[in-house]
C-alpha positions in Angstrom: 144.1 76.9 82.8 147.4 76.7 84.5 147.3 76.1 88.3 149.7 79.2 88.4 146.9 81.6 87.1 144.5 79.9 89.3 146.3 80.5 92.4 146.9 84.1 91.0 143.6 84.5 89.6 141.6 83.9 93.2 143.0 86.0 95.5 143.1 89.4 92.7 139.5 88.4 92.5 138.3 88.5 96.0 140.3 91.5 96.7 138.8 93.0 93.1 135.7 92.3 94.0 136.1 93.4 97.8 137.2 96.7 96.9 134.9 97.7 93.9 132.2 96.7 96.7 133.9 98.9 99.2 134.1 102.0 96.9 129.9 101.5 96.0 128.9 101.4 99.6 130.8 103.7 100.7 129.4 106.2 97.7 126.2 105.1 97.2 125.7 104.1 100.6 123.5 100.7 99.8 125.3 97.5 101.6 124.3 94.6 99.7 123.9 96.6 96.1 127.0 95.5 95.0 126.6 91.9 96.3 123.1 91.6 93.5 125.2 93.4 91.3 128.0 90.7 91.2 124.8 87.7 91.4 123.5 89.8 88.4 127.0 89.5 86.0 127.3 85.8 87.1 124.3 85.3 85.9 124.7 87.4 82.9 127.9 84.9 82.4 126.3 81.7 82.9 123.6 82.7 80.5 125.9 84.1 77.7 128.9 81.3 77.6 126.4 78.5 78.6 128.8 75.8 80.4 131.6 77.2 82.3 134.3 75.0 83.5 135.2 74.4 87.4 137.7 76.4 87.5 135.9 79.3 86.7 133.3 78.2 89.3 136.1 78.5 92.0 137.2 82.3 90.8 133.5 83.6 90.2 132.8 82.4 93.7 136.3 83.7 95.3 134.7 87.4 93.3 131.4 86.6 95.7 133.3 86.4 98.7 135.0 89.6 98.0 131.3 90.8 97.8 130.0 89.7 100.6 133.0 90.7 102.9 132.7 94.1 101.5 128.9 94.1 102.7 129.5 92.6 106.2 132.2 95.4 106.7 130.6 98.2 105.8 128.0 96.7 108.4 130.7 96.6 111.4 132.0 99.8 110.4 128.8 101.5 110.2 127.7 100.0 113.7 131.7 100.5 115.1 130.4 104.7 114.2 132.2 105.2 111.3 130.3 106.9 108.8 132.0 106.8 105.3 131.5 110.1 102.9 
């Protein structure tokens, strides 16, 4: 992989991920579903292709950031008094 697309590739993850997680808990109002549901497809990966190379370590992991930060703001928000939908 070209250090280009990694340094593309990590950021449009995290934000991917981050906003898919977003959208979820803010309609299905669960914090941490889409943070199992992101474990889940990494799992699913690392099962179906067998070895993955470090670089696609560092973007799955960028993707689990995204998750988690979309959990822990959901969090403040809810405790700030928003309430989404």
């Amino acid at each position: 992989m070209n250090l280009l697309q990694l340094i593309i590739s990590v950021p449009l993850f995290l934000v991917l991920a981050f906003g898919i997680g977003f959208i979820l808990n803010m309609l299905i109002k669960t914090t941490w579903l889409p943070l199992v549901m992101y474990s889940l497809l990494i799992v699913y990966l690392l099962i179906s292709m067998g070895r993955l190379l470090p670089v696609d370590y560092i973007i799955l992991t960028s993707g689990l950031a995204g998750a988690i930060l979309s959990g822990v703001t959901i969090r403040f928000l809810r405790a700030k008094g928003y309430r989404m939908f």
